[in-house]
C-alpha positions as a Markdown table, in Angstrom:
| # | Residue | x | y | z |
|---|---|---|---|---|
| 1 | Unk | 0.0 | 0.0 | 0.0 |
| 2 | Unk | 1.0 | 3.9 | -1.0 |
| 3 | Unk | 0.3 | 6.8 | 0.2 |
| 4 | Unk | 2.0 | 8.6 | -2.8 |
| 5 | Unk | 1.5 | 6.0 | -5.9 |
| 6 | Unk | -2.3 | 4.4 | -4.9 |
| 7 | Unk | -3.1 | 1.4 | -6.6 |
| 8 | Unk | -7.0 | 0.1 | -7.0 |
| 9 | Unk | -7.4 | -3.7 | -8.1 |
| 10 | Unk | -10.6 | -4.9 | -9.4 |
| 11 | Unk | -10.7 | -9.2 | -9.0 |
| 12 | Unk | -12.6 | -11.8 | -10.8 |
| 13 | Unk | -13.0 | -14.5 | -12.5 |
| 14 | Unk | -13.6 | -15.2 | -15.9 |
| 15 | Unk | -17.5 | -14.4 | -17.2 |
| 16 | Unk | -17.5 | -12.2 | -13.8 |
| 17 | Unk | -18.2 | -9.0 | -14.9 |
| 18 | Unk | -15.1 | -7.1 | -14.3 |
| 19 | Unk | -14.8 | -5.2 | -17.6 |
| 20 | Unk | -18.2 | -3.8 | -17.0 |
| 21 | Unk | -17.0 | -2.6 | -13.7 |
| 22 | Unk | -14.1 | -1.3 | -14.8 |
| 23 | Unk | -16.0 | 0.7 | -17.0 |
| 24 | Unk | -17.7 | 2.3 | -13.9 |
| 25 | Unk | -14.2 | 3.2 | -12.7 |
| 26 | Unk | -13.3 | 5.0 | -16.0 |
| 27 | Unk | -16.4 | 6.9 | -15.6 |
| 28 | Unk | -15.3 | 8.3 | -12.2 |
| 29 | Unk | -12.1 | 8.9 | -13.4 |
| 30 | Unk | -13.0 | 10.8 | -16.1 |
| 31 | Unk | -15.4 | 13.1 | -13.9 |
| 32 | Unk | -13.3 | 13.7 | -11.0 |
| 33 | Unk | -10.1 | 14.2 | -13.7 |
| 34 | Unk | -8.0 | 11.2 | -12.1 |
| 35 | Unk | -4.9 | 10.4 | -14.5 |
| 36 | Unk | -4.7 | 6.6 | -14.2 |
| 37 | Unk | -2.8 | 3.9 | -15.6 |
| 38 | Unk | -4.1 | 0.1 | -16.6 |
| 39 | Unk | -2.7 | -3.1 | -15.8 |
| 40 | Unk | -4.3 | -5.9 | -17.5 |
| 41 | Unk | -4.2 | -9.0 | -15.8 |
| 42 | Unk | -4.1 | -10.9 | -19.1 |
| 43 | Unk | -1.0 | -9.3 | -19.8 |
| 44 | Unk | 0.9 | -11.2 | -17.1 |
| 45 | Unk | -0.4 | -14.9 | -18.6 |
| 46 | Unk | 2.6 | -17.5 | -18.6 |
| 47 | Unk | 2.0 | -18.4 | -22.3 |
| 48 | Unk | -0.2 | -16.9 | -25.6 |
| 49 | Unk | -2.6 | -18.7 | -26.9 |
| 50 | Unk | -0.5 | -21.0 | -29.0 |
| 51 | Unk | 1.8 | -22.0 | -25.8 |
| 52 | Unk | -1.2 | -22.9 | -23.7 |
| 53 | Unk | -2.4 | -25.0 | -26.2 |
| 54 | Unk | 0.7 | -26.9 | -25.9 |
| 55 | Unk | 1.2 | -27.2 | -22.5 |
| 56 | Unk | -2.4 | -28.0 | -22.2 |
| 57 | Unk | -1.7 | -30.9 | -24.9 |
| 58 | Unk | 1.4 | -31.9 | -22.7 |
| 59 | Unk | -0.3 | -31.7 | -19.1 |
| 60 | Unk | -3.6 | -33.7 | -20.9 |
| 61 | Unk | -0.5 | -36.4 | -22.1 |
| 62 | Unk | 1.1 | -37.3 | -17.9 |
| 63 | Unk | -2.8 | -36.9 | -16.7 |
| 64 | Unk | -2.8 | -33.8 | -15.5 |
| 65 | Unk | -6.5 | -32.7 | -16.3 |
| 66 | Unk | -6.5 | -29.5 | -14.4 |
| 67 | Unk | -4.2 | -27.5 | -16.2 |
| 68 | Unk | -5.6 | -23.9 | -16.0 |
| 69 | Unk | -5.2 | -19.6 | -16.6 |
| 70 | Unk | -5.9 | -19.5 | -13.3 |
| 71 | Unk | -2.9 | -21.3 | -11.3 |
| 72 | Unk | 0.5 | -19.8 | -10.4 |
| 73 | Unk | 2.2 | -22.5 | -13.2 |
| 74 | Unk | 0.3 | -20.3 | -15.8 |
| 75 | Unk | 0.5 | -17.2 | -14.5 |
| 76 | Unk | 3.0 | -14.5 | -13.7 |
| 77 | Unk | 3.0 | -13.6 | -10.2 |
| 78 | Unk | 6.3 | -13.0 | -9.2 |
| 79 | Unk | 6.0 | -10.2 | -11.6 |
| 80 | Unk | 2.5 | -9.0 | -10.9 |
| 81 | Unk | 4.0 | -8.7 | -7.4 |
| 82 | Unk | 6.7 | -6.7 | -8.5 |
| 83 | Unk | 4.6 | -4.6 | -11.1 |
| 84 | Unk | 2.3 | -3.5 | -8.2 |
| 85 | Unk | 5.5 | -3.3 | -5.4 |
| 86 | Unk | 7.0 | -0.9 | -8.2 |
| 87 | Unk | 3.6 | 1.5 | -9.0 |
| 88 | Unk | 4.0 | 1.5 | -4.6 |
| 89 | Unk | 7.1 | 3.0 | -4.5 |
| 90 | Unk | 7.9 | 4.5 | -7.7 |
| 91 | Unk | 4.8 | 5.5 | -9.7 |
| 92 | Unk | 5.6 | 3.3 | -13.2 |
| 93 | Unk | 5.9 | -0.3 | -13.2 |
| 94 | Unk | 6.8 | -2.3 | -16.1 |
| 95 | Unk | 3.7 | -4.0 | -18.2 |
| 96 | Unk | 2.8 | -5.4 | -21.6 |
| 97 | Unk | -1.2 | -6.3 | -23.4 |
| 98 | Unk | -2.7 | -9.4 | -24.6 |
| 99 | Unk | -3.7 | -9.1 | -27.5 |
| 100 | Unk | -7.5 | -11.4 | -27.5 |
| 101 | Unk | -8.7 | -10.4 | -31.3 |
| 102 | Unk | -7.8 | -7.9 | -34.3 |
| 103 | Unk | -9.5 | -5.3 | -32.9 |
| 104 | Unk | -6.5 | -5.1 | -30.4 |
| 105 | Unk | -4.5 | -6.4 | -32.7 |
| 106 | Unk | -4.6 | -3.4 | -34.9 |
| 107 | Unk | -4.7 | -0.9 | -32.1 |
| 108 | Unk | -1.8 | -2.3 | -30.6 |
| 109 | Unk | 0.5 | -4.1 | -33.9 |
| 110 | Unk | 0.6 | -8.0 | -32.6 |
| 111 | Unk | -1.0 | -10.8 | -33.7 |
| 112 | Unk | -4.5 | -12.1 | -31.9 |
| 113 | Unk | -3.4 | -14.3 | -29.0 |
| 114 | Unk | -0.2 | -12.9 | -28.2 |
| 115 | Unk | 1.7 | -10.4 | -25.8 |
| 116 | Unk | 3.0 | -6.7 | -27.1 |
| 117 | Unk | 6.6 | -6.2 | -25.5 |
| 118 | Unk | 7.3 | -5.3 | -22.4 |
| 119 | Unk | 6.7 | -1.6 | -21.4 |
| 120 | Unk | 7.3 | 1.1 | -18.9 |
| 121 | Unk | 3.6 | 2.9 | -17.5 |
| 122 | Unk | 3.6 | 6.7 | -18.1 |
| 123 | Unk | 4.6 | 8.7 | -15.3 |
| 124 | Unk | 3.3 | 11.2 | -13.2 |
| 125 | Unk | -0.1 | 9.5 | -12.9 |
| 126 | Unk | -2.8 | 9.5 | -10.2 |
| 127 | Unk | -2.7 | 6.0 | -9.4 |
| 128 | Unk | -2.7 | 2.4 | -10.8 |
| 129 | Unk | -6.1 | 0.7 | -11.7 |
| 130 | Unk | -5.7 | -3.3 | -12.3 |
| 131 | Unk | -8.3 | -5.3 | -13.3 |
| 132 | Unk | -8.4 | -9.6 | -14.0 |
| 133 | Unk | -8.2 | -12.7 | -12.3 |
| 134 | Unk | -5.5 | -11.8 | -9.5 |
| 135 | Unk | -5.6 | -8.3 | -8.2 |
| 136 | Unk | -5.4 | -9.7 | -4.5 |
| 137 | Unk | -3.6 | -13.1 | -4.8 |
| 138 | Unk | -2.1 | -14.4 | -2.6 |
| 139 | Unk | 0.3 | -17.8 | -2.1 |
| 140 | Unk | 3.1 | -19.5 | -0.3 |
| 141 | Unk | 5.5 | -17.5 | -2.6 |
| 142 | Unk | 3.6 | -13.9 | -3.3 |
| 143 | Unk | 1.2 | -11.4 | -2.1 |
| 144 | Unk | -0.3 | -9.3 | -4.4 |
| 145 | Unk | -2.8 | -8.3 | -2.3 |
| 146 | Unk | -0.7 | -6.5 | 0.7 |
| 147 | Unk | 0.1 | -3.5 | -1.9 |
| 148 | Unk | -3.0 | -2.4 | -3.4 |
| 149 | Unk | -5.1 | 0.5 | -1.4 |
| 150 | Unk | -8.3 | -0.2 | -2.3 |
| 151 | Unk | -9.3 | -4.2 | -3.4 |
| 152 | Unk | -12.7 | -5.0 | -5.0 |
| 153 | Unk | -14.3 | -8.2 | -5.8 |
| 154 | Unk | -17.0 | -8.5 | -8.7 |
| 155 | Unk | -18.5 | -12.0 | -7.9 |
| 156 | Unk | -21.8 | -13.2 | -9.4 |
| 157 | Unk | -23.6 | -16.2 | -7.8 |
| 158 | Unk | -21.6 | -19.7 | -9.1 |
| 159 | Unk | -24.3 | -20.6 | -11.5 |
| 160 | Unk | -25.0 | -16.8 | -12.9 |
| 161 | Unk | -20.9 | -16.9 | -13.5 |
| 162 | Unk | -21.0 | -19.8 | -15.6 |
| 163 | Unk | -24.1 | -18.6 | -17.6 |
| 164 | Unk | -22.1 | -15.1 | -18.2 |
| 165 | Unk | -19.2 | -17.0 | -19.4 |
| 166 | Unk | -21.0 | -19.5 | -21.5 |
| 167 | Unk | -22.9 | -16.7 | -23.3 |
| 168 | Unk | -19.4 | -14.3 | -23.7 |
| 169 | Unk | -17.4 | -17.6 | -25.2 |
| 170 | Unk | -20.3 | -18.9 | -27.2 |
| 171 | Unk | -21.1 | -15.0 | -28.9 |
| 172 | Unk | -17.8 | -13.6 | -28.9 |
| 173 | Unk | -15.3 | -16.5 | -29.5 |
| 174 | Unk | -16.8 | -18.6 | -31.3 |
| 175 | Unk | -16.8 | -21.9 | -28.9 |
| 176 | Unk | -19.0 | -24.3 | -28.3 |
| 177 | Unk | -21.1 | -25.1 | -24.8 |
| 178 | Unk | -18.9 | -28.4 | -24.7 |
| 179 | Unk | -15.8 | -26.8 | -24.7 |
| 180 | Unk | -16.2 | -23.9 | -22.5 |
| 181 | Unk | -18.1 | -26.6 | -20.1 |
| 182 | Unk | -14.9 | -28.5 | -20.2 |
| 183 | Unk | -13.2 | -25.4 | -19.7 |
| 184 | Unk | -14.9 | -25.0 | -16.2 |
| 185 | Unk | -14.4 | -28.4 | -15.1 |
| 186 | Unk | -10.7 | -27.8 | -16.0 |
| 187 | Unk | -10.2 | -24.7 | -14.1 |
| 188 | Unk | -12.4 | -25.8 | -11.0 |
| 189 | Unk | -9.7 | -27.0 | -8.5 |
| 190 | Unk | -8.0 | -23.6 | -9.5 |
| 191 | Unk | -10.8 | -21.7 | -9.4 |
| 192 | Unk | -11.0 | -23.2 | -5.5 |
| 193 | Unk | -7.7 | -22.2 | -4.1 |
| 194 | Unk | -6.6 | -19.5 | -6.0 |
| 195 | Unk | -10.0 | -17.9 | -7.3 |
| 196 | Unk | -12.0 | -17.8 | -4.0 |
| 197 | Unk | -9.2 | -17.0 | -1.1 |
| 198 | Unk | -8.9 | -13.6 | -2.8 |
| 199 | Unk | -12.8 | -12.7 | -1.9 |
| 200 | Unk | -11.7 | -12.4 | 1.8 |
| 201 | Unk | -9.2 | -10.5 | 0.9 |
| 202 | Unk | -10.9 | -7.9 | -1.2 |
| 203 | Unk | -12.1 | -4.4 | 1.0 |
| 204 | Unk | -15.8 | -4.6 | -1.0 |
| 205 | Unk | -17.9 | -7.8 | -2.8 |
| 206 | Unk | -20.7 | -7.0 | -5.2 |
| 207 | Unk | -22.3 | -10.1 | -5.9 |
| 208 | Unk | -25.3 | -10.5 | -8.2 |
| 209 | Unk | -27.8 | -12.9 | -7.4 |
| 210 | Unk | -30.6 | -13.8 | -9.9 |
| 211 | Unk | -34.0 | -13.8 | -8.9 |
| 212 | Unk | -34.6 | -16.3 | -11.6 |
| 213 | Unk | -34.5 | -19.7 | -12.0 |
| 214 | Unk | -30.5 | -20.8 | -13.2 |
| 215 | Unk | -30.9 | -24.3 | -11.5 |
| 216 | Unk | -28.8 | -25.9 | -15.4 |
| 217 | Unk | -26.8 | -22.5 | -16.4 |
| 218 | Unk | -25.6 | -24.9 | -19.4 |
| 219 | Unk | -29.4 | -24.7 | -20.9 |
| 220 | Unk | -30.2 | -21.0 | -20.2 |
| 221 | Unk | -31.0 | -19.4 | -23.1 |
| 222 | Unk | -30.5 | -16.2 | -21.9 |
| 223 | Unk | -28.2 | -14.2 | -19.0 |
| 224 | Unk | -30.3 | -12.7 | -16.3 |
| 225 | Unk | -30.8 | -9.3 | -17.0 |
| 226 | Unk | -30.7 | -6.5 | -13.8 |
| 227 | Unk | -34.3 | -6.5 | -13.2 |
| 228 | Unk | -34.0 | -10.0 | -12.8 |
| 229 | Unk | -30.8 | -10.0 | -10.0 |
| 230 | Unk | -30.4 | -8.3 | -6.9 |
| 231 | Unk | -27.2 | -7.1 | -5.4 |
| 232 | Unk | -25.3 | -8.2 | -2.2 |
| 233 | Unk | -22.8 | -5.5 | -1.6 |
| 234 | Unk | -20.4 | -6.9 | 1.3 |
| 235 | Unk | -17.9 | -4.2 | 3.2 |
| 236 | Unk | -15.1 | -5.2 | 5.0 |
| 237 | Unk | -14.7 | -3.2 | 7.3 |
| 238 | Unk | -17.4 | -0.8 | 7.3 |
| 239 | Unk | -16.5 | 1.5 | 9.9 |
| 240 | Unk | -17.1 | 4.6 | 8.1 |
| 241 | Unk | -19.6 | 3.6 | 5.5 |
| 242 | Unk | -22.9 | 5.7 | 5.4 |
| 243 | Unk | -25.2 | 3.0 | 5.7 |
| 244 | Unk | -28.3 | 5.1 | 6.1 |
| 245 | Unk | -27.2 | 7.3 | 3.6 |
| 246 | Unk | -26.6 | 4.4 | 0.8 |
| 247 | Unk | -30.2 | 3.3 | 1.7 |
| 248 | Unk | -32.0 | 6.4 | 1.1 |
| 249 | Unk | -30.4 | 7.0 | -2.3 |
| 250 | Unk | -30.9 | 3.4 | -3.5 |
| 251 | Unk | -34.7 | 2.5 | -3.5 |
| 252 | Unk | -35.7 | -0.9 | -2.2 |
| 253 | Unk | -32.3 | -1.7 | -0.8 |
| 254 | Unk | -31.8 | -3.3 | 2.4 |
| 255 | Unk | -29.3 | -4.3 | 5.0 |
| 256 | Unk | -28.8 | -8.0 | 5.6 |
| 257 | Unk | -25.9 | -7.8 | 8.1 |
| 258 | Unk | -24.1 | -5.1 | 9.9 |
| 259 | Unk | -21.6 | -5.2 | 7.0 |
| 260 | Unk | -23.9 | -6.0 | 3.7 |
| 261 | Unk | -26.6 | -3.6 | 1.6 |
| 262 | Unk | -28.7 | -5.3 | -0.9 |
| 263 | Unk | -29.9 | -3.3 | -3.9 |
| 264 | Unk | -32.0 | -4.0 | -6.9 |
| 265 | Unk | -29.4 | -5.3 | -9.4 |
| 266 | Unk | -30.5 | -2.5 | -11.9 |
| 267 | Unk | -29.0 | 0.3 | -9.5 |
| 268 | Unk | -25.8 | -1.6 | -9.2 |
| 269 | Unk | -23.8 | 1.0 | -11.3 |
| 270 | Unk | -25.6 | 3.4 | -9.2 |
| 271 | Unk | -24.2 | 2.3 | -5.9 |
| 272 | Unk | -20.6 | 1.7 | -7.1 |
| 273 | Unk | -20.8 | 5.0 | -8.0 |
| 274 | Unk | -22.3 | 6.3 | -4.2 |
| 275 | Unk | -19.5 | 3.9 | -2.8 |
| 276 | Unk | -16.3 | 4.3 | -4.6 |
| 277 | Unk | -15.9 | 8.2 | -6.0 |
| 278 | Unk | -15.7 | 9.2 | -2.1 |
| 279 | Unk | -13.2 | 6.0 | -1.8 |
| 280 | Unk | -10.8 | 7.1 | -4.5 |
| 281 | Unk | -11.0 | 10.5 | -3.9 |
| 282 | Unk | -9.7 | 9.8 | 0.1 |
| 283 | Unk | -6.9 | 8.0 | -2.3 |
| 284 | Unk | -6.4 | 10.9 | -4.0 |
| 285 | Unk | -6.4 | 13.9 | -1.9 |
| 286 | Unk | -4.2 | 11.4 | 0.5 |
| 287 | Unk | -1.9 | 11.6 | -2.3 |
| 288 | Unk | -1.8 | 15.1 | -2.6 |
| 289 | Unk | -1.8 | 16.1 | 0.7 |
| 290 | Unk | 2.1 | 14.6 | 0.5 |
| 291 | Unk | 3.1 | 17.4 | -1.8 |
């Protein structure tokens, strides 16, 4: 953690939800003029596309059925560690992009399915927004989690997770419901101990829960829409938090424990809004009450 360089990390797992959030961030950004820099947490994957076909072909051939994006083998941490140790104390850190599809692949000159080189952040920024699968991991070896400021977990009910990444994979990648189901059962002892253990250590959970029925997410023909979810919103520690505040400016919410606020799913954006713009900005003027 940094008083001078902030760093904000946004955690979840695939088919979570956590580019739509951190579209919600941008939008604060932009109207409270607070210069930040990306990490993506793509860009710290082991291997492109190609390579993880191939290791996947070579851990499939000694039995190893597990073999996953979301376990330290595959993953970077040693230098998601240092990227976020480095923001902490320096205020640029050294990062690169995945490339997913030739949309980025023309923006940034690479092929689909590979990694841009290795580049220095900008200077002189606000703070350091992060946002993938392990903005607050933490193992035997590393702990990304100890250096960000402010740690948020976007976590949709199990089954509305799977239906999310279904539809995504299905629509916008062109696979088919067997292989992103065998996708999920691949990743599952993963997603267990290195997926979950970073939802305790997140400051604030939102966690969409559908008020429909998603009892077989591998038949639903459709994803849940707002009106059809409701929001848990989990704090903490929430010593400071204007409860009674949060409830009056989000209709037909409620508190379900001394640290939770539910809300209609459809004011979601809404209350990230009411809940993190007073957050970053305690970052912020933190940051330049140093100067």
């Amino acid at each position: 953690m940094s008083r001078k360089h902030p760093i904000i990390s946004i955690t979840g797992s695939s088919g979570a939800g956590t580019t739509s959030v951190k579209k919600t961030f941008e939008q604060i950004f932009f109207r409270e003029k607070v210069n930040a820099v990306y990490i993506e947490g793509d860009a710290f994957h082991r291997y492109d596309r190609a390579e993880m076909r191939t290791q996947m072909a070579k851990e499939a051939e000694r039995g190893n059925k597990h073999f996953s994006h979301f376990s330290p083998e595959t993953n970077l941490f040693e230098e998601l560690e240092r990227a976020f140790r480095d923001y902490g104390e320096t205020g640029t850190a050294t990062t690169r992009h995945y490339v997913h599809d030739a949309e980025e692949s023309a923006l940034h000159g690479a092929a689909p399915g590979t990694f841009t080189e290795w580049e220095r952040l900008p200077e002189n920024s606000d703070l350091l927004f992060y946002e993938g699968l392990h903005g607050a991991v933490v193992t035997d070896k590393v702990n990304v989690a100890r250096y960000a400021d402010l740690k948020i977990g976007v976590v949709p009910v199990i089954n509305l997770e799977w239906i999310q990444k279904l539809h995504r994979d299905r629509s916008a990648r062109g696979y088919s419901t067997e292989a992103v189901t065998d996708t999920i059962l691949r990743r599952m002892p993963d997603y267990i101990h290195y997926i979950c253990p970073q939802f305790t250590e997140t400051d604030i959970n939102f966690q969409r829960v559908p008020t429909v029925d998603t009892s077989n997410p591998f038949i639903a023909r459709w994803i849940p829409t707002p009106d059809e979810s409701m929001v848990v919103i989990r704090f903490k520690n929430p010593r400071g938090i204007d409860f009674p505040y949060l409830l009056s400016m989000l209709p037909h919410s409620w508190m379900s424990r001394a640290n939770s606020i539910v809300c209609p799913g459809a004011k979601l954006d809404l209350a990230m809004q009411l809940i993190l713009t007073p957050l970053i900005m305690q970052l912020i003027e933190r940051k330049r009450n140093l100067k």
